[in-house]
N, C-alpha and C positions, 0 to 999 in steps of 0.2 A: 506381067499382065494378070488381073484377078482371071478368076470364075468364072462359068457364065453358071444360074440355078439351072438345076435338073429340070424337067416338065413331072409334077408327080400327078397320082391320078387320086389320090383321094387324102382323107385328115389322117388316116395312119402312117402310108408311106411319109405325108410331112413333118408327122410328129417321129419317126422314125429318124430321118433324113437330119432335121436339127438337134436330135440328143447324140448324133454320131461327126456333126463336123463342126470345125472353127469356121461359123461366117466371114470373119476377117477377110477372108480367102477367096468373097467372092464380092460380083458386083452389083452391088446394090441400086445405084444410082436410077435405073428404071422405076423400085420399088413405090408404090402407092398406097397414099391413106383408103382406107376401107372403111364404110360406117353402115355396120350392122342394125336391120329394124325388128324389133324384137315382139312391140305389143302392137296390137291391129288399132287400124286407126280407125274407132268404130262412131266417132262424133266430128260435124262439121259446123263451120260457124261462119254468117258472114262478117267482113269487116271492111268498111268503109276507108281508101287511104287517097290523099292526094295523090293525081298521075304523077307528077316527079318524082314522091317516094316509092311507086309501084315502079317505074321505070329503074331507079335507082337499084332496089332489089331485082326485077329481072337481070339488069346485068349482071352485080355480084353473082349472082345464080349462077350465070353463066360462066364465069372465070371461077368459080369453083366446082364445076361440073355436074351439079344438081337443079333439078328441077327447083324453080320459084317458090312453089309449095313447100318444100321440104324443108330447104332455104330457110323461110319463114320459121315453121316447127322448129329445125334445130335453134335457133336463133332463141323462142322462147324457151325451148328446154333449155339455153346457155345458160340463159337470165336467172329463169326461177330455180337451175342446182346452183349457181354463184351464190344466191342471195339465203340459202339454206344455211 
């Protein structure tokens, strides 16, 4: 039976924590994606969409566990770093 992770309390104990073990060793399977916002979001914009594709995006929204909004945002930032 793996591991279960420590509880730690701050970025040192975990940066301590993983230069001292083999993760192999533990259980991962709970772990989640994390997406960090970095620059403020200091401009809004409207944008006119058919109700079925607004509908369409609230869901995805929802099975990936972000807000609609954001949903959106990342979606554009996908687009235009691909197309870089």
């Amino acid at each position: 039976m793996k591991k279960q992770l420590p509880e730690l309390a701050n970025d040192k104990e975990a940066e301590d924590f993983l230069d001292s073990v083999d993760l192999t060793q533990y259980d991962l399977s709970k772990m989640q994606q994390v997406n960090f916002e970095f620059h403020p979001k200091d401009k809004s914009i409207t944008l006119r969409l058919p109700e079925s594709l607004l509908t369409t995006i609230k869901y995805q929204a929802v099975q990936s566990g972000i807000p609609y909004q954001r949903f959106i945002r990342q979606a554009l930032e996908n687009i235009v770093h691909c197309n870089k």
